[in-house]
C-alpha positions, 0 to 999 in steps of 0.5 A, spaced: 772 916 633 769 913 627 773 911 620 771 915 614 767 911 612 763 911 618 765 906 622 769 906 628 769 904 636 771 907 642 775 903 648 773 906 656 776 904 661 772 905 669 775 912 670 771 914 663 765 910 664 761 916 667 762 919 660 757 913 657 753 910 662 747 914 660 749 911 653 750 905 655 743 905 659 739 908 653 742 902 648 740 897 653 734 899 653 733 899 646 735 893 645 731 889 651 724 894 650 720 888 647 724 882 650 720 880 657 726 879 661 724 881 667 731 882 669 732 888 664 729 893 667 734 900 665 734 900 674 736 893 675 741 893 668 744 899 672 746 896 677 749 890 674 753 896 669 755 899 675 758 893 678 761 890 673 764 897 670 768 898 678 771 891 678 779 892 677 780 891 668 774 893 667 774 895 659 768 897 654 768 898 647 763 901 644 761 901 636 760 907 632 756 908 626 757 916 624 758 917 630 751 914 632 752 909 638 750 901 634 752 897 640 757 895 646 760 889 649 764 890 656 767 885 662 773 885 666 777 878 668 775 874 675 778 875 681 781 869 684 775 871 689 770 869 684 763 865 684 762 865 676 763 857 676 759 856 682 753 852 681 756 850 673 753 843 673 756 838 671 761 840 675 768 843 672 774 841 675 778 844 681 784 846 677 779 848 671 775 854 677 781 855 679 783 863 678 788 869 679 785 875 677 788 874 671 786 868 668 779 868 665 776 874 662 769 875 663 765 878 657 758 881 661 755 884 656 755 884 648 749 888 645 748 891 638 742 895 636 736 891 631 738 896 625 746 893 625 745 886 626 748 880 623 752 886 620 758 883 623 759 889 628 757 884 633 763 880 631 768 885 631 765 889 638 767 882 641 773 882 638 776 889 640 774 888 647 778 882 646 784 885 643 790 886 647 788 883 653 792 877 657 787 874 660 788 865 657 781 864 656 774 869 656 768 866 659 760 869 658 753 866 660 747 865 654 740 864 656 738 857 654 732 860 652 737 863 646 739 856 642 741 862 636 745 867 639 749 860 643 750 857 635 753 864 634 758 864 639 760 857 638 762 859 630 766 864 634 770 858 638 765 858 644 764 851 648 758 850 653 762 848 658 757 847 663 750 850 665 747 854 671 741 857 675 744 864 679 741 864 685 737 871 685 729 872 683 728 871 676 735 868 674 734 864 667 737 858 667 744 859 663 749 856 658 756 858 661 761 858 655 769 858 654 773 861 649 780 859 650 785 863 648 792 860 649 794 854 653 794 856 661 786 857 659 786 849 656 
């Protein structure tokens, strides 16, 4: 699990999630206690965990500092079904929305706790879920309220492609934002 120097990350796939959803939840709710986001109650993340960890490709990477949990980064590729680009303004082109269930990756979540930031932990988290993965593009919602951690993504080669509003009670407007990975994603 962890190097000997004391750091490490663990991959977990949907059927082993069971074993770390509890940890999951508890880090969320360290990370999101002072933050005011009405949407980040432990029930309500729960739910959008769940969703998220029984879609088909889900995968998970947690990083470990002896063997205590610094934070996770999880998501799965958009199904050919998908409403992720629906409501983007301005409007992407149809070729562009166009999914297979194997093109774009979707990265739902990326956490770290306060006592491992702007360690570079973040980075490498995102960059072991991403290891590996077919998928032509990784795609990730930011609140617009959150210029920085917008700028941080974009250093990593993250573009704002559009903005949205989901259409739920108390949804934040967003910046939704590529990372393209190879030309199918272009």
């Amino acid at each position: 699990m962890t190097t000997p120097g004391g750091w490490g990350l663990v991959h977990h796939g949907s059927a082993d999630l069971s074993a770390v959803r509890e940890m999951l939840l508890d880090v969320h709710d360290e990370v999101y206690a002072d933050s005011g986001d009405p949407l980040a109650g432990r029930e309500q993340f729960a739910r959008f965990l769940d969703h998220w960890s029984g879609r088909p490709g889900f995968s998970c990477v947690v990083g470990y500092a002896e063997r205590e949990p610094i934070g996770y980064a999880y998501g799965a590729p958009l199904s050919s079904a998908t409403t992720w680009w629906k409501g983007v303004e301005p409007r992407p082109d149809p070729a562009f929305t166009a999914e297979t269930g194997s093109r774009t990756f979707a990265l739902s979540e990326l956490m770290v706790r306060a006592k491992w930031r702007a360690t570079g932990h973040a980075r490498r988290i995102h960059d072991a879920l991403l290891a590996g993965r077919a998928e032509s593009r990784v795609t990730l919602l930011v609140h617009q309220s959150h210029p920085k951690v917008c700028a941080l993504y974009e250093t990593w080669g993250y573009e704002v492609i559009g903005e949205t509003t989901p259409s739920f009670p108390a949804a934040p407007a967003l910046y939704v934002m590529v990372l393209r990975r190879g030309p199918a994603g272009q």
